[in-house]
N, CA, C and O atoms as a DFTB+ gen file, in Angstrom:
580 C
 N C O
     1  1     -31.652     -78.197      58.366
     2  2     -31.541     -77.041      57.501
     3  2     -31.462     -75.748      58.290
     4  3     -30.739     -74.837      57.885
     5  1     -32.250     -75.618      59.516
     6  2     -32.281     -74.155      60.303
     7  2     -30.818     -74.199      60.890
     8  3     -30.504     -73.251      61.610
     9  1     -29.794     -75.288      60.644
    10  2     -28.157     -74.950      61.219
    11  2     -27.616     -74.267      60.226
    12  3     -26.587     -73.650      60.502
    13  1     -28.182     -74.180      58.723
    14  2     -26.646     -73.659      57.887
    15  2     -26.557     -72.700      58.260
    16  3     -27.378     -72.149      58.993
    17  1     -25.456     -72.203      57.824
    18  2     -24.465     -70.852      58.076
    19  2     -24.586     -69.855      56.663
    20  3     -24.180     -70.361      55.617
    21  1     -24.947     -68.934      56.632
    22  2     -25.488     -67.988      55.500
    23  2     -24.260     -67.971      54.519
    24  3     -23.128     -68.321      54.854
    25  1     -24.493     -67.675      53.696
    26  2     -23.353     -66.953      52.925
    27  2     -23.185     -65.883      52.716
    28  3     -24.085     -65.429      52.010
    29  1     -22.185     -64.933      53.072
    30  2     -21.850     -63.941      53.037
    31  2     -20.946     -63.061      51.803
    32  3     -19.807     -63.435      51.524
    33  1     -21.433     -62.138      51.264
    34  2     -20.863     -61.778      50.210
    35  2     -19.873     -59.778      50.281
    36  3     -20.490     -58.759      50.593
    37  1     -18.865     -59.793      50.031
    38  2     -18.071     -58.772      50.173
    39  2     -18.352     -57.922      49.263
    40  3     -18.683     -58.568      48.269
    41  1     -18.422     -56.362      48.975
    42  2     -18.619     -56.080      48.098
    43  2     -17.314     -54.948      47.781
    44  3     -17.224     -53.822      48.269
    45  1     -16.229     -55.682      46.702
    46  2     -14.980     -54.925      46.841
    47  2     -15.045     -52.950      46.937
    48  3     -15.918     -52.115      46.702
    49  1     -13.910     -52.910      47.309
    50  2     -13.692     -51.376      47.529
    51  2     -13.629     -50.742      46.515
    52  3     -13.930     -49.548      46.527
    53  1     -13.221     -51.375      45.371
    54  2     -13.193     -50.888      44.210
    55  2     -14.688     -50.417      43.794
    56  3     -15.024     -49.233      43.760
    57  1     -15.587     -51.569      43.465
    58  2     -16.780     -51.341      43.318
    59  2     -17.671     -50.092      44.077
    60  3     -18.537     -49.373      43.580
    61  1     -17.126     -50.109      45.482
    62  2     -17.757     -49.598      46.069
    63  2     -17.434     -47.796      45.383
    64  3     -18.367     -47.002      45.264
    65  1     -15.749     -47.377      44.950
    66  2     -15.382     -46.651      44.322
    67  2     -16.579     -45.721      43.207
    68  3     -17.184     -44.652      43.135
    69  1     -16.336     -47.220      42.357
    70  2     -17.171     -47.047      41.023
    71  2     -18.820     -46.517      41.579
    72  3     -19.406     -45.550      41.093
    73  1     -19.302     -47.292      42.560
    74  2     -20.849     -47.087      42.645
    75  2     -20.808     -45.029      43.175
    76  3     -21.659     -44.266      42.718
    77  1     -20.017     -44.680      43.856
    78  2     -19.746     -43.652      44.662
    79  2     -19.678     -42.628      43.377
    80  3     -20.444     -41.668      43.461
    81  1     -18.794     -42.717      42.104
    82  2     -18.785     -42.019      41.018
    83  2     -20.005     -42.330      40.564
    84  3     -20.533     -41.229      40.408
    85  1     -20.739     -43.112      40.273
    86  2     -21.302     -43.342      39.437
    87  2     -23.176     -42.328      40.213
    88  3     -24.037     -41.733      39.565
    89  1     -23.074     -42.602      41.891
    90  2     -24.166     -41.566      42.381
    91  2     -23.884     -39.957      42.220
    92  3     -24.703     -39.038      42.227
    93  1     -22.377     -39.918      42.063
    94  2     -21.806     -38.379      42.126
    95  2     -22.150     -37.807      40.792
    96  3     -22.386     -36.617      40.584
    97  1     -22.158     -38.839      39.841
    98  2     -22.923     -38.266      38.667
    99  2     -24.254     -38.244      38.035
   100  3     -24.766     -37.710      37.051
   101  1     -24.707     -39.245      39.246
   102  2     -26.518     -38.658      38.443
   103  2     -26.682     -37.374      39.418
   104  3     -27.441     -36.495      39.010
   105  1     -25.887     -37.131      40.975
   106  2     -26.556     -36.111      41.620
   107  2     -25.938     -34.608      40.741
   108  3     -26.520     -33.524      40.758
   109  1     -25.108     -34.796      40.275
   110  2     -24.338     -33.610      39.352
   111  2     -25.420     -33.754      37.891
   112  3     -25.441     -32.739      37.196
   113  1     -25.901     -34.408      37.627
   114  2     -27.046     -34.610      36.473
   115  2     -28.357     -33.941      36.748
   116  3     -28.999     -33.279      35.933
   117  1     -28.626     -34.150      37.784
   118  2     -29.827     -33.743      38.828
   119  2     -29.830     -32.446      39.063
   120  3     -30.882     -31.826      38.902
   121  1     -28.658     -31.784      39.488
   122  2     -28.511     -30.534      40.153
   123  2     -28.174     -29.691      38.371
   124  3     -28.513     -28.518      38.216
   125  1     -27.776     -30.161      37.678
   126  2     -27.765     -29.474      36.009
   127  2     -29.081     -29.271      35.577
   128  3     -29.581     -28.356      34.923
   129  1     -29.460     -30.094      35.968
   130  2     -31.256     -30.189      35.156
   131  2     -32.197     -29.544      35.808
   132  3     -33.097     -29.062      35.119
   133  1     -32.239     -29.390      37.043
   134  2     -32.794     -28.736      38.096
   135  2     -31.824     -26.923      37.811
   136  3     -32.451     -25.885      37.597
   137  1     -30.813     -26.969      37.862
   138  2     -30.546     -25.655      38.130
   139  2     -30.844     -24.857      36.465
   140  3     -30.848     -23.629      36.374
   141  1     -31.088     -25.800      35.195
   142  2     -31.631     -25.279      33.761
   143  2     -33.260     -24.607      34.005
   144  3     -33.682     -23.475      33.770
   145  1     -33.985     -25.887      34.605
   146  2     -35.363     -25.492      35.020
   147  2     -35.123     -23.902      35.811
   148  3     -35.735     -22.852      35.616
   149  1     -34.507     -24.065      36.326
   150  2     -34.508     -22.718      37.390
   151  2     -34.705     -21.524      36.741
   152  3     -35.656     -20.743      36.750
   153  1     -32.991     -21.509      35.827
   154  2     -32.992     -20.775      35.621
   155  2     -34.344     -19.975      34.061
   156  3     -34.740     -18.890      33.634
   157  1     -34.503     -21.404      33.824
   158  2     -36.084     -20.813      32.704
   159  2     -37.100     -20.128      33.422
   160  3     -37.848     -19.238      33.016
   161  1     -37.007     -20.813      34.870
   162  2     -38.397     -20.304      35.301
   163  2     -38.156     -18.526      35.592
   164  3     -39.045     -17.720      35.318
   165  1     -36.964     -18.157      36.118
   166  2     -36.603     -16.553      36.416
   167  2     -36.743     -16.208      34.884
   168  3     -37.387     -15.175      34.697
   169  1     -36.323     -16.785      33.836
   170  2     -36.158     -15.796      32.715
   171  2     -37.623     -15.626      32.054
   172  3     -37.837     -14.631      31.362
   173  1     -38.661     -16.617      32.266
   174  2     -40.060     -16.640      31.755
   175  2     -40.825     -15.816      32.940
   176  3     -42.010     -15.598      32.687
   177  1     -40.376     -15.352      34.117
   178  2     -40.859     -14.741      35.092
   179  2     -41.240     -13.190      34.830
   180  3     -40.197     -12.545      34.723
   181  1     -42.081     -12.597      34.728
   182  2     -42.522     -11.353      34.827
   183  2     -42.108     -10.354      36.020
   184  3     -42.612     -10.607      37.115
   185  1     -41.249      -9.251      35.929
   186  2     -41.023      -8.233      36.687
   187  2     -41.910      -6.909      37.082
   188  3     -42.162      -6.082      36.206
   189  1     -42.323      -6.754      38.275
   190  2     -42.990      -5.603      38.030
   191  2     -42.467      -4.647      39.517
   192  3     -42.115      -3.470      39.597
   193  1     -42.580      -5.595      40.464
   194  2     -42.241      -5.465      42.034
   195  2     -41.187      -5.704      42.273
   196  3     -40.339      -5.026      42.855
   197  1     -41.118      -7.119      41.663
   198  2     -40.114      -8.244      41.917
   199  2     -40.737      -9.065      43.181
   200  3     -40.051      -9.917      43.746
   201  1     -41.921      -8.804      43.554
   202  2     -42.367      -9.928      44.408
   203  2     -42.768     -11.349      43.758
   204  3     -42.850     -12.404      44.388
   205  1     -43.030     -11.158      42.205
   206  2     -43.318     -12.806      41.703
   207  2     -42.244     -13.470      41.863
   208  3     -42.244     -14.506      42.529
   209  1     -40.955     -12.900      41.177
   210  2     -40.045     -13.601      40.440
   211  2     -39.635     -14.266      41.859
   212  3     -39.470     -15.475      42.024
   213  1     -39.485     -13.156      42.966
   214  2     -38.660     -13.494      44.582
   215  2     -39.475     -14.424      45.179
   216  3     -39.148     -14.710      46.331
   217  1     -40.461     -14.992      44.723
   218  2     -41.884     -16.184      45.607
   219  2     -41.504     -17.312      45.281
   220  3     -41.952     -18.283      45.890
   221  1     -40.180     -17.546      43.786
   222  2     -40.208     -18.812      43.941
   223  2     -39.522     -19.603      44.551
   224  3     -38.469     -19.176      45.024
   225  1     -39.830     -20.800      44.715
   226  2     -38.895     -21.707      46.039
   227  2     -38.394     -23.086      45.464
   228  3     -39.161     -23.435      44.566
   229  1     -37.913     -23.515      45.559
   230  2     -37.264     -25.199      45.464
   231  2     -37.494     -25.988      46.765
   232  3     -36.898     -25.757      47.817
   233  1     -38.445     -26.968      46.577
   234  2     -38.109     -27.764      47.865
   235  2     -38.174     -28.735      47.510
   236  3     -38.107     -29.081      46.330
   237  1     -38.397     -29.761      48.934
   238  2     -38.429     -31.414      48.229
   239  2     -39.823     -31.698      49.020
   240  3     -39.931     -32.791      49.576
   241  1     -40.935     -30.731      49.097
   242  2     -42.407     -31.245      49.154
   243  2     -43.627     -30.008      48.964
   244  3     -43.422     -29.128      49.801
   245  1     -44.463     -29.798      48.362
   246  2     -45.052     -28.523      47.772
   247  2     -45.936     -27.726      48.916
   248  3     -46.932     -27.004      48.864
   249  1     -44.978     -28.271      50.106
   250  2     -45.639     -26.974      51.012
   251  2     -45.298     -25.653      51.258
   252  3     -44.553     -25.384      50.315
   253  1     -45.362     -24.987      51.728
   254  2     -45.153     -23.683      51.579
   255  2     -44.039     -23.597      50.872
   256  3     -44.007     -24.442      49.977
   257  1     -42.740     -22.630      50.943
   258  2     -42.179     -21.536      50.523
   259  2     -41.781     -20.266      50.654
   260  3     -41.936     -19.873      51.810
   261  1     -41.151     -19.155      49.645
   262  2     -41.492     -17.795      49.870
   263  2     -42.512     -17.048      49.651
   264  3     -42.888     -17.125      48.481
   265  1     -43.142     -16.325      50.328
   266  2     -44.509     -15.594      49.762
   267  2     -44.306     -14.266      50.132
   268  3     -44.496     -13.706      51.212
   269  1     -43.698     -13.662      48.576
   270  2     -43.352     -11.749      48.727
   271  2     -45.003     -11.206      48.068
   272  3     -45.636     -11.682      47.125
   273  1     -45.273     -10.309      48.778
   274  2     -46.463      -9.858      48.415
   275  2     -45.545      -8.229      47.599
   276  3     -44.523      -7.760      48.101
   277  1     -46.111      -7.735      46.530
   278  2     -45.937      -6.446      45.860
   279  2     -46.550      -5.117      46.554
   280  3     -46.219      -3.958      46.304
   281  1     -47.644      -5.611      47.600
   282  2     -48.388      -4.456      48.359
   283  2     -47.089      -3.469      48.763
   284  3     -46.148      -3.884      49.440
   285  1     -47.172      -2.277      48.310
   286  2     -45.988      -1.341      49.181
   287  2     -44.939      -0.966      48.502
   288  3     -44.203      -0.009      48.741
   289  1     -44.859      -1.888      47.473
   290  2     -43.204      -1.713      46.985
   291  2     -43.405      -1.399      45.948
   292  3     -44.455      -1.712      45.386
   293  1     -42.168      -0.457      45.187
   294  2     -42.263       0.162      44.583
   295  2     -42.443      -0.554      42.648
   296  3     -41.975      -1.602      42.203
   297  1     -43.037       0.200      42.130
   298  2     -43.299      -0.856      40.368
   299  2     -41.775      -0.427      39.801
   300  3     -40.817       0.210      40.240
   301  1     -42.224      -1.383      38.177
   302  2     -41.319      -0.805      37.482
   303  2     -39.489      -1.461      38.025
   304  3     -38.377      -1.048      37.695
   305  1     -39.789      -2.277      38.688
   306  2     -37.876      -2.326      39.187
   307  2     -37.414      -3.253      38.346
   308  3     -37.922      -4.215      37.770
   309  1     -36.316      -2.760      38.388
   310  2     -35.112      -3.185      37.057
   311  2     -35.314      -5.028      37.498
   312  3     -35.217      -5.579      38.594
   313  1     -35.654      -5.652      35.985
   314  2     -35.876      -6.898      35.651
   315  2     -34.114      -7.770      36.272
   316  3     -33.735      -8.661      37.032
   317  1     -33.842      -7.270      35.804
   318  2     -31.924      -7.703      36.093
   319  2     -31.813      -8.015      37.502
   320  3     -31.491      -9.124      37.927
   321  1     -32.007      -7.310      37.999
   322  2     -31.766      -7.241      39.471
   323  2     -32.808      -8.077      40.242
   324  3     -32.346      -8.689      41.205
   325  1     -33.880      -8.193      40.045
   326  2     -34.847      -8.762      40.635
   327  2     -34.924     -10.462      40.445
   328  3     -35.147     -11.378      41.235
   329  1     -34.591     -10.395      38.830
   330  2     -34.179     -12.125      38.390
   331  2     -33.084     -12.418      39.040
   332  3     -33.113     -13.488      39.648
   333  1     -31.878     -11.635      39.113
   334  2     -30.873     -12.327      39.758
   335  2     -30.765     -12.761      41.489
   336  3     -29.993     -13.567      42.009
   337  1     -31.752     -11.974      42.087
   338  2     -31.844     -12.463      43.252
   339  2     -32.537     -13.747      43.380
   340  3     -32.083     -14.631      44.107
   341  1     -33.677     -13.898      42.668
   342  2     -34.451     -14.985      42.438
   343  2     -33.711     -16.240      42.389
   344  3     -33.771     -17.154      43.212
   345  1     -32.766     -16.159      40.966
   346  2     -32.092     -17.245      40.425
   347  2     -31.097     -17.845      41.060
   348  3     -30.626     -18.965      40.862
   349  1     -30.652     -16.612      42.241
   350  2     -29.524     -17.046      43.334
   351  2     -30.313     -17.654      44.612
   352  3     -29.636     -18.363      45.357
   353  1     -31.699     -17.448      44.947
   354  2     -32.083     -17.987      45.915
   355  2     -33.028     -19.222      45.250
   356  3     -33.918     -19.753      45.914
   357  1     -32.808     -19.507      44.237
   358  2     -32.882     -21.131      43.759
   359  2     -31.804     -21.708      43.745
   360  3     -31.573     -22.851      44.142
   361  1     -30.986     -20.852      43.226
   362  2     -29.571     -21.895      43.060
   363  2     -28.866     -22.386      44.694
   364  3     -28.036     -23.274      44.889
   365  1     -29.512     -21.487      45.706
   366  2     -29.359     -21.889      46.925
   367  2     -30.099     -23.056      47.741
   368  3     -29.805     -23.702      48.747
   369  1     -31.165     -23.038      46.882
   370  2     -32.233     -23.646      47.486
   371  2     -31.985     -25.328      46.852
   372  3     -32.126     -26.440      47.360
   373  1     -31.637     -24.936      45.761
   374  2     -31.273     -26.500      45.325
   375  2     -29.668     -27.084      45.324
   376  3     -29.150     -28.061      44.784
   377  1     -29.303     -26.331      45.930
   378  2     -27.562     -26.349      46.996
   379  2     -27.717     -27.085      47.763
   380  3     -27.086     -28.141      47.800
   381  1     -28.732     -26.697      48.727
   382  2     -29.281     -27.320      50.166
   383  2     -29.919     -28.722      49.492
   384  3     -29.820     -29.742      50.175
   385  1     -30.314     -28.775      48.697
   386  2     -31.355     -29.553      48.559
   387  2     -30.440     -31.189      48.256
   388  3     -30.766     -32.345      48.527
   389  1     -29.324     -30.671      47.654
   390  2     -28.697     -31.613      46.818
   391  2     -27.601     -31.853      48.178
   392  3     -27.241     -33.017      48.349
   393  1     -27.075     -30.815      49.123
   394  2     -25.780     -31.066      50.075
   395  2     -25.776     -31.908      50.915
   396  3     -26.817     -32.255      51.473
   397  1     -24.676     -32.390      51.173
   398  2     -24.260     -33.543      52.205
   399  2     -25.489     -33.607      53.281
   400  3     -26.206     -32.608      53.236
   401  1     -25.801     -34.426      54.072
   402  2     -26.766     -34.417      55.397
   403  2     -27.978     -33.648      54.752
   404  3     -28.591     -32.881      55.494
   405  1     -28.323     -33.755      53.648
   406  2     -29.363     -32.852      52.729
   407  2     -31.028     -34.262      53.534
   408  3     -31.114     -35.487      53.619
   409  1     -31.761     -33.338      53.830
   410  2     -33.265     -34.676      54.453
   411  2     -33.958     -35.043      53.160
   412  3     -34.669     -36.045      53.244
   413  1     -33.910     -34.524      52.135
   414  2     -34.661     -34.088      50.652
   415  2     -33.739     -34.449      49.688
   416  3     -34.281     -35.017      48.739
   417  1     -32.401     -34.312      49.574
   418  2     -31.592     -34.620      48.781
   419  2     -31.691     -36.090      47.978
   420  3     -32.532     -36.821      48.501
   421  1     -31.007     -36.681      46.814
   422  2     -30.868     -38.074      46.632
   423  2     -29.546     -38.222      48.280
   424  3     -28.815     -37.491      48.948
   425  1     -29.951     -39.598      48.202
   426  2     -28.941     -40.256      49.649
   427  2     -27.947     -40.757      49.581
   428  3     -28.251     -41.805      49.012
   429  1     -26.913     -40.793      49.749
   430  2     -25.843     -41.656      49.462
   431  2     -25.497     -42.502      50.122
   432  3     -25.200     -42.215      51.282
   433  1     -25.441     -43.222      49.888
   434  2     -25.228     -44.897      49.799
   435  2     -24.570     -45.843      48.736
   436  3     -24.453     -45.641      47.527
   437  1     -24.100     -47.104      49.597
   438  2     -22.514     -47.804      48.884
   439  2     -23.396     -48.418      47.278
   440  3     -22.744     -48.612      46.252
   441  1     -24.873     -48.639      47.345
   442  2     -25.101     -49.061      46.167
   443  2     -26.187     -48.407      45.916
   444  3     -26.358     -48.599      44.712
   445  1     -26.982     -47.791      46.274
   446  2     -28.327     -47.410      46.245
   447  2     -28.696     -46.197      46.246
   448  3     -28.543     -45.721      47.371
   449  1     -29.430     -44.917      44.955
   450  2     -29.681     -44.057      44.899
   451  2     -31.063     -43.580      45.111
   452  3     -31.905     -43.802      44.240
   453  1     -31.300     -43.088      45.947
   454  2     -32.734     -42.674      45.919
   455  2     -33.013     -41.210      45.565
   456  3     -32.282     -40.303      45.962
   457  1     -33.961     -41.037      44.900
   458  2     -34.371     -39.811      44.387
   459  2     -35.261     -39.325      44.524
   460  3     -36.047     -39.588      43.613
   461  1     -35.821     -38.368      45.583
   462  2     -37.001     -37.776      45.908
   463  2     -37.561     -36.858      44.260
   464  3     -37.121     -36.819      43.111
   465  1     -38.821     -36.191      45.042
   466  2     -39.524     -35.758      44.196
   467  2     -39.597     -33.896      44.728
   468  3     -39.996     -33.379      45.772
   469  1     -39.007     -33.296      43.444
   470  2     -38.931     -31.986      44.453
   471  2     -39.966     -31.160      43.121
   472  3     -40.143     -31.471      41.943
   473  1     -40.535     -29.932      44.017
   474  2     -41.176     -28.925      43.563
   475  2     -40.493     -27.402      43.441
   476  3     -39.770     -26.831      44.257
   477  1     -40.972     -26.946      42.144
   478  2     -41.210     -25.320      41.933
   479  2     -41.885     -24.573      42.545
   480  3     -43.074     -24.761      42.291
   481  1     -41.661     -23.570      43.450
   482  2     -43.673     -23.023      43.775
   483  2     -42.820     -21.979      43.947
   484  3     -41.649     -21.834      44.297
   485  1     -44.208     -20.930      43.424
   486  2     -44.506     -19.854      43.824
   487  2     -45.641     -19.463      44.239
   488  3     -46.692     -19.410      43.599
   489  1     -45.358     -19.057      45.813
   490  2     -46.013     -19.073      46.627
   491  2     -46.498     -17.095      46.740
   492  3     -47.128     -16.808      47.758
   493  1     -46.304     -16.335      46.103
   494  2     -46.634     -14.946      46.223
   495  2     -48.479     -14.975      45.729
   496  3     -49.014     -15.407      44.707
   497  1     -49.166     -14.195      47.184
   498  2     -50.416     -14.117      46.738
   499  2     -50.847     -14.250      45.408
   500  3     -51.889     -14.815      45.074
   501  1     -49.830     -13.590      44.461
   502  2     -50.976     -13.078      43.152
   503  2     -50.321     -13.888      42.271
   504  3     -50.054     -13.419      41.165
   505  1     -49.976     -15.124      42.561
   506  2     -49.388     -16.453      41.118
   507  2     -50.349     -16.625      40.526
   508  3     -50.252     -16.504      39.305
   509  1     -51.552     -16.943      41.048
   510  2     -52.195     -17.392      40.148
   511  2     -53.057     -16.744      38.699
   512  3     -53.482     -17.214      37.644
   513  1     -53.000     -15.007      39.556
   514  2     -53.035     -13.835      38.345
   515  2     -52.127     -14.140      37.452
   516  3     -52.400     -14.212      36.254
   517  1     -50.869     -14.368      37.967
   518  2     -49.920     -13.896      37.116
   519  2     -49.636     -14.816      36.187
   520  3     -49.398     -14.504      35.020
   521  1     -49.637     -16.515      36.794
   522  2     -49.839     -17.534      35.623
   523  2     -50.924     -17.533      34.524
   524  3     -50.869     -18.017      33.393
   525  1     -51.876     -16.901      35.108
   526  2     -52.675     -16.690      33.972
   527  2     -53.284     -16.024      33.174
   528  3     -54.356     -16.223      32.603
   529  1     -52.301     -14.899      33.126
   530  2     -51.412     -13.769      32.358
   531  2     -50.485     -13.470      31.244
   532  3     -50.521     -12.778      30.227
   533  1     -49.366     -14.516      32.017
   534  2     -47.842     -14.785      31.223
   535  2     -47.776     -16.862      31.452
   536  3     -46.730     -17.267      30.944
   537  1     -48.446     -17.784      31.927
   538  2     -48.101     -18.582      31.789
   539  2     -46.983     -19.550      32.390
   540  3     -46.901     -20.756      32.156
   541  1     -46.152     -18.813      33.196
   542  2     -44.840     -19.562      33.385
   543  2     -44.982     -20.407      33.231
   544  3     -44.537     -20.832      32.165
   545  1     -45.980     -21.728      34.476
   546  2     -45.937     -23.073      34.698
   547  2     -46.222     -23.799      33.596
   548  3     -45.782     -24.932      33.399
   549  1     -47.224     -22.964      32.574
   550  2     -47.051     -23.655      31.654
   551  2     -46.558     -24.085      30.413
   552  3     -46.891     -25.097      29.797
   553  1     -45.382     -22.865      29.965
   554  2     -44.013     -23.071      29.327
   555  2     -43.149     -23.661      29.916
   556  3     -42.304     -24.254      29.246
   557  1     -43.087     -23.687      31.275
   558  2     -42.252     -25.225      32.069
   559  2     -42.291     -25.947      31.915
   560  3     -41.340     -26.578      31.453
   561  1     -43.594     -26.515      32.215
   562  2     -44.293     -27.425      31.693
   563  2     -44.099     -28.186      29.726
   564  3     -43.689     -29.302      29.406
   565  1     -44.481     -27.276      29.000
   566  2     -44.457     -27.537      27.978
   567  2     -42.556     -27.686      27.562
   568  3     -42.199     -28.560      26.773
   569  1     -41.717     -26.911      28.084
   570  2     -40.000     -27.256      27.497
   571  2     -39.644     -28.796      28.208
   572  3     -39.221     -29.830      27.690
   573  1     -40.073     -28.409      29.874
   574  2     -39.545     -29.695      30.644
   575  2     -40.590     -31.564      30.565
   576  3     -40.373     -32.773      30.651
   577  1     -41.674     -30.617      30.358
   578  2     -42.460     -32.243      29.969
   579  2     -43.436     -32.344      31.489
   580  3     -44.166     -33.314      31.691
């Protein structure tokens, strides 16, 4: 019995096709659902500095991040402007997260999707005032589950 010869199985090109669409669309599923979260979290975000809204980060493990402190800077700055930087340095952050040679990304492979586990944080000294103030994490929480 330790002579047989294995059997070997091909796995057509076609298939391999189909499996390739078929990861291109949960990671395009992934990066929709992730970039919705995002953008809730800037619009439930409180403006005052713009150091909260600018603290938050996307990664694929809940260590650090950005941490803008408000010490210094001026109040009162236009909500518009401050969310949109925010929402563009998530939408960057989960660019990277999702792109080719991505370390955090799902992986691609001829059959096999893997899907890490990524985090929200805001990392600005005064989150935890401010969550428990206005709440964000936990209207995130409560829309996303």
């Amino acid at each position: 019995m330790a002579n047989q010869k294995p059997i070997s199985a091909k796995i057509s090109s076609s298939l391999r096709q189909k499996l390739a669409r078929i990861n291109e669309t949960i990671e395009e599923a992934a990066e929709f659902e992730l970039t919705q979260i995002a953008e809730d979290i800037v619009r439930l975000s409180p403006v005052d500095t713009g150091a909260y809204v600018n603290s938050w980060t996307f990664k694929d493990n809940p260590g650090g991040g950005r941490r803008k402190t408000g010490t210094g800077k001026p109040r009162k700055q236009d909500p518009g402007t401050k969310k949109g930087e925010a929402l563009n340095n998530l939408a960057n952050d989960i660019e990277l997260a999702f792109g080719e040679g991505s370390t955090g990304g799902p992986r691609r492979a001829d059959v096999e999707v893997e899907v890490s586990r990524f985090y929200f944080i805001n990392g600005a000294p005064h989150a935890d005032k401010v969550e428990k103030l206005y709440g964000v994490k936990a209207q995130i929480e409560d829309i996303y589950g």
